[in-house]
Each structure stands twice: as C-alpha cells, then as structure tokens.
N, C-alpha and C positions, 0 to 999 in steps of 0.2 A: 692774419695773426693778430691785428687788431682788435678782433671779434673774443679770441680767446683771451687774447689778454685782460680785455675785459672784464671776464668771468672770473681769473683767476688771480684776478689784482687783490687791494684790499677789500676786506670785506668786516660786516659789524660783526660783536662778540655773538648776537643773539640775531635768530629771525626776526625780519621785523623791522631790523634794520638800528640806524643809532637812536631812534625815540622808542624801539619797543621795550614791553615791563618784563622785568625780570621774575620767575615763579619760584618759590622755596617750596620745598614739601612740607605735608604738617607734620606738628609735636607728636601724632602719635604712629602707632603700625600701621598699615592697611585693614580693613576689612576680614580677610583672608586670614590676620593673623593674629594668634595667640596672644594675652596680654601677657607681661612678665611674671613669673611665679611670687614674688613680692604683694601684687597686686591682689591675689586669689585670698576668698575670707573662706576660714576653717567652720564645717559643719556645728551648727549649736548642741550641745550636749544633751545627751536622752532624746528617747526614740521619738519621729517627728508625733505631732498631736495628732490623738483619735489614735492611737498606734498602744496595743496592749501586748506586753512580756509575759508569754508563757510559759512554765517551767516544765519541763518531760517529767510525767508520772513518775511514782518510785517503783522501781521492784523491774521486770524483765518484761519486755514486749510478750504479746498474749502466744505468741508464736514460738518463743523463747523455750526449749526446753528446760524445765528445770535438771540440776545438778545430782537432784534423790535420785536414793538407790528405786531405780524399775521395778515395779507388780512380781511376785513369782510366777514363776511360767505355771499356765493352766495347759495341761495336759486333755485337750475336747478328744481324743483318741477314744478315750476312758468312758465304757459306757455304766450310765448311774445306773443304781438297784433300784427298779421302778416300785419293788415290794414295800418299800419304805415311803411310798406315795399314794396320796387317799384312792380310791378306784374312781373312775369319771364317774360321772353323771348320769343315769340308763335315760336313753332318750325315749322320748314318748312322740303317738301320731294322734293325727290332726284327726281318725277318727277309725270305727273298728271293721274290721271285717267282716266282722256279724251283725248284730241286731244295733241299731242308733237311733233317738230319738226323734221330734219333731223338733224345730227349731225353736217353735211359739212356747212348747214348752220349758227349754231350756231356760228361754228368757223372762219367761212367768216365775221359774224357780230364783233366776238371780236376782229378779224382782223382790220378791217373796225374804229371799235370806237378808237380801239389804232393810228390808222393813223391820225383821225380827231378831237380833241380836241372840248369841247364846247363851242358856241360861246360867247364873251363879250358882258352882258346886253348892251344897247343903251338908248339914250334920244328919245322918239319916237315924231314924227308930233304931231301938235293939232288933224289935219285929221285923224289918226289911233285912235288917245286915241275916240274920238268921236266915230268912229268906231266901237269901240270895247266896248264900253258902249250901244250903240244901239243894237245889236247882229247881227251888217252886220259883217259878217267873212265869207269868200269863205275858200272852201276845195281844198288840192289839191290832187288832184287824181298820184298817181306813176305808174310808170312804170309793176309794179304786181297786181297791181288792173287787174282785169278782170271783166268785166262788164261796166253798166249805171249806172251815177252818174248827176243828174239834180237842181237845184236851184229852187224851191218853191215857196217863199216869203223871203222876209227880213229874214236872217239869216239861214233858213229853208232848207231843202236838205234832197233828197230821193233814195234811191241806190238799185241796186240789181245786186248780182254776179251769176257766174255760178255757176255748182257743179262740186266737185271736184277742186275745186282752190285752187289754195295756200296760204299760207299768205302773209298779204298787209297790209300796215298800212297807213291810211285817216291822213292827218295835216291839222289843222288851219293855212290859210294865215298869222294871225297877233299872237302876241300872247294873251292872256287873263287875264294875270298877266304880268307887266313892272316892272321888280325887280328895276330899277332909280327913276323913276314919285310914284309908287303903296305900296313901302315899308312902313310899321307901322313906321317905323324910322325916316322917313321923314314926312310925312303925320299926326302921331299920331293917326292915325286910322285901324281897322281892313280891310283885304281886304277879301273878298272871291270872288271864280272863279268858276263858275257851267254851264255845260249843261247835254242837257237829249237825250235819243235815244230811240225811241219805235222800238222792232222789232216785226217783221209784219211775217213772215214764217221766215224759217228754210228748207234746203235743203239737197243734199246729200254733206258731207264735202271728205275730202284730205283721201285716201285710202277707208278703213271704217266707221271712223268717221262722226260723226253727224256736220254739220256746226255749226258754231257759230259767236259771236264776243266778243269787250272786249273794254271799255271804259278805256281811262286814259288819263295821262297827261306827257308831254317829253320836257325837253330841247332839243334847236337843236344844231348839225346838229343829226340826228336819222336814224338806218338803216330801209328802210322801208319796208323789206322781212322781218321785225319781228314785234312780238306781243308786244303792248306795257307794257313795266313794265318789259319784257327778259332782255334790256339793260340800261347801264349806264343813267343816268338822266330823267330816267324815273318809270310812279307807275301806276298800273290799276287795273281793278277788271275783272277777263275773267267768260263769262257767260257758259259756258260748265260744268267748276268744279266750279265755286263760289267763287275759292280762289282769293287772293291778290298779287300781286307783285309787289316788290319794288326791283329795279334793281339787278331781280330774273331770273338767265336764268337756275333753275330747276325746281321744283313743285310749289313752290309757298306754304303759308300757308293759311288752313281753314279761313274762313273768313262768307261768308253769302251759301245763296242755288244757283242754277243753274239758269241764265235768260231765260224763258219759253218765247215761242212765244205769242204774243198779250199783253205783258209786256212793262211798259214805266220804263226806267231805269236811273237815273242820278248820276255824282260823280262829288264832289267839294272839293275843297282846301280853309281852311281859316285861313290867317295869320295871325299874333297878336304880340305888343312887348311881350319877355317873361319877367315871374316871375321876373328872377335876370336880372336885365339891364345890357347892356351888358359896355363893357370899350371902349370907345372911343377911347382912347391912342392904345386900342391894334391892331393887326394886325386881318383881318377876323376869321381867322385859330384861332385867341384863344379867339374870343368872340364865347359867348352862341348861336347867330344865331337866329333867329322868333320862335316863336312858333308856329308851322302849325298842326292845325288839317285838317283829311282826313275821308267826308262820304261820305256814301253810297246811294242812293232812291230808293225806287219799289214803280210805281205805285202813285208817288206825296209826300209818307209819311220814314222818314227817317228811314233806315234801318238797319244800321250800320257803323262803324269807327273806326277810331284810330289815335292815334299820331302820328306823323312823326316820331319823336326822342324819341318812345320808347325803353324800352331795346333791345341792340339786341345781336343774337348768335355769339358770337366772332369768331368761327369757320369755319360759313356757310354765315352768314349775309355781302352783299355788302355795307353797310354805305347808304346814300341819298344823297349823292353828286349830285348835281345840282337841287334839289329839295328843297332845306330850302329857299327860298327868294333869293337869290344870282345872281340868272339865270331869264330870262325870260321864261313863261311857255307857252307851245300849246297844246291844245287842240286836243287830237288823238284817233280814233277807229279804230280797227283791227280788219278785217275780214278772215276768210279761208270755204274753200266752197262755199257751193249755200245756199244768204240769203235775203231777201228783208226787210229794213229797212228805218226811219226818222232820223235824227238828225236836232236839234234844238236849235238855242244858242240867241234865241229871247225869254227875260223873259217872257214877256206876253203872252207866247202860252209854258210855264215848266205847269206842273204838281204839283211841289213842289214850292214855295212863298218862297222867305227868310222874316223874322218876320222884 
C-alpha cells in the first residue's frame, strides 16, 4: 500500500515536477488555420497588369440567325426554257478524218503569220469597186499550185491539178468585201459576198488520200501551202470531211456532208449593222463589231450556216479576228491532189440567186 500511495499522494501542477517551466500557446492560430476575416486585404481595383478588356462585337454572332423576312421559295421543280439561252459551243477535233497536213508545215505557217501581220483595209479605185461588182476577179495561182489554171469568160476559171499534190491555196486578185467603201456602217446597208465552184473529177490526192478542195474566204497576206480556214483570218468549208473552219489549224467542227464530184458548191459572207449599235466614242476592240452571217450552197439551193460570232470554246476556239468587217476579204479555194474544177464569181452564171 505504501508503493501506491506513493504514486497517488501529492504530486506537482505540471510534469517535470516543482522546478518545471510552464508553456503558453502563441498569439496567433496554428498553421492549419485561417487568419480572421478582419485580417484579409480586398483585391486592387482594375484588371491585374498586362490584363486587356475586350468588348463583345456589335450586332449578332455570325451563327445568329437574322430576324428578316427569308428568300422567297425557289421552286427548282420548274424546268427553265432553255430556248431563251445562247446555243453551246459546236465542239471541234483534234483533227480530220480525211486529208491532214504535215506537221512541219503547220508550224512553218504559224511561223510565217506571226512574222507578217494583216494588212490595213484601203480606199479602193472606182476601177476595182466596178470590178468586183461585175465578177471580173483574176486568180492568182502560187508557187504550190501544181497544174493548169485558165480564164473562161468574165470572171470564170477552170483548173486542174495533178495527183498527189500538195496543198495550194487559189486567191482572188481584189478583194470582195472592202471593209472602207462596203461596211453597213457607212453604207447602211447589208453586204453579202458569194461565189460558187463546180467540181468536175476528183483524183488521186497527197499520200493515200482522196483529192479534194475547200472554198473560203482570207484576209491577206495568207500562207498559200495551207488550206483555207487552217490560219488566222481566215474560214472555209473543206469538201473531203464537210466540216468548217474558222482559223482552225486542227479538225475543224461537223458542219454539212462531203463535196461529191459533179457538185456545184458555193459559200458567202453577209454583213449587217448589229442588234446593239455599236459606240462610236469607243475604240474598235470595244465595239460590238457587224454582225456576219456565213452560208453554205450545194447545187444552187442553201445548205447551211452560222454565225460568225457565235459561242465559242474558250479553250480550243481561235476568235475571227480579221473576219468581222474590219479587214478586207478574198475570195480563196484550196486544193491538194488531182482534181479538175470551175470557179465562178460572175452572178449571172451562180446556181444560187440572192432574193
């Protein structure tokens, strides 16, 4: 009992005993805790530094539908009058299914055109204009001609080549259209230009090919180892494939059938002021230009045509540069092979009558 008593007798306030030190907590919280709301300092006014206030655009996120009254309903059901829409574009090929050139040539001639520019229309004689109203026009024969070539009667001419020839292309002395004296502009009248070619045989042409020819029409100067309508300022109708060319040196586009022997064949040009008159004030390059229709004849009776300044394929199409009125026109047939023909630029002995 003694033992416990011991233990349980008096004893100091603190461990340690009567000399130990007594410990106070500190002044302030622990660690762990909060300071008092007193203590807290309120944020400085305006947004901290380096910190820029944007303002939200005006008007309605781009997403936003607007409030206006909606589009009227388009009815796509509704099929348009396509008649009231220009006709496409006649597409052309890359090259013919009859007779085609040497390649060296072609590029001899695009040579050739880029070197020589076409010439400035002129005010022509009284003598010529007379001339050429009669249907006295001399041919001239070139240097690739191969063959006879003889004068008729007034205006009249009759040819025959070998076979196997090359191509050649026949020019009118004067020309047939005077884009100065002849213009609708000046005149206030229509012009048209026409002759006609019977051919008479057909022979053996350039390789295997069948002979042919091809009437058209060329400002000058013109290379005359090509068919007319291949280059610049120039448009024809070639009787082998039937097709058209307008300053076409590939295929040329579908057009009419092939000229048969014992066939009279003629193609004319006829200008007109166009629809929209054009501005005087303006410079050539930005008026409208004549409106030239281009047909076709077999046989006296009219066969087909087109516009000059129809659509064309922005890609492949050469324009008609020197072919709208601008230029004076001659009268050209191209021959290759062996072929015995008439050409004829005396109205009174055509086939076809203008009305």
């Amino acid at each position: 009992m003694g033992f416990f008593k011991s233990l349980k007798g008096n004893h100091p306030d603190a461990i340690g005993g009567e000399n130990s030190q007594t410990y106070h907590p500190p002044p302030h919280p622990p660690p762990s805790q909060p300071y008092p709301q007193e203590q807290y300092h309120a944020p400085p006014p305006g947004p901290p530094p380096g910190r820029i206030e944007y303002l939200p655009p005006p008007g309605a996120p781009p997403s936003h539908k607007s409030e206006a009254e909606p589009p009227p309903y388009h009815d796509w059901t509704v099929i348009p009058d396509t008649a009231l829409l220009p006709p496409p574009p006649s597409l052309g090929h890359e090259a013919s299914p009859a007779g085609n050139a040497s390649l060296s040539d072609a590029d001899r001639a695009h040579d050739w055109c880029r070197a020589y520019s076409l010439l400035r229309p002129y005010q022509p004689a009284a003598v010529h204009l007379a001339s050429v109203e009669n249907g006295n026009i001399e041919l001239v024969k070139p240097r690739e001609y191969q063959g006879s070539l003889s004068k008729t009667g007034l205006g009249s001419w009759k040819g025959s080549t070998i076979p196997r020839g090359g191509d050649a292309c026949l020019l009118g002395s004067l020309p047939c259209y005077f884009a100065v004296p002849d213009s609708p502009l000046v005149t206030g009248m229509k012009k048209t230009i026409y002759f006609e070619v019977r051919v008479l045989s057909y022979g053996v042409g350039r390789g295997g090919d069948m002979s042919s020819l091809a009437l058209g029409w060329c400002a000058l100067p013109y290379p005359t180892w090509r068919m007319p309508g291949w280059e610049r300022g120039s448009l024809a109708v070639h009787g082998d494939d039937g097709r058209r060319y307008v300053n076409d040196t590939w295929g040329g586009k579908d057009f009419t059938g092939a000229i048969q022997a014992g066939q009279t064949v003629g193609l004319g040009m006829e200008f007109a002021i166009p629809d929209t008159p054009p501005n005087y004030g303006s410079s050539p390059e930005q008026s409208p230009g004549l409106k030239v229709d281009v047909f076709f004849t077999r046989d006296g009776v009219k066969d087909s045509g087109w516009c000059l300044h129809e659509e064309l394929d922005a890609q492949n199409d050469l324009g008609v540069d020197g072919l709208d009125g601008q230029f004076d026109l001659y009268a050209a047939v191209g021959i290759f092979g062996g072929a015995e023909f008439e050409i004829n630029f005396s109205r009174s002995k055509w086939l076809w009558q203008p009305s």
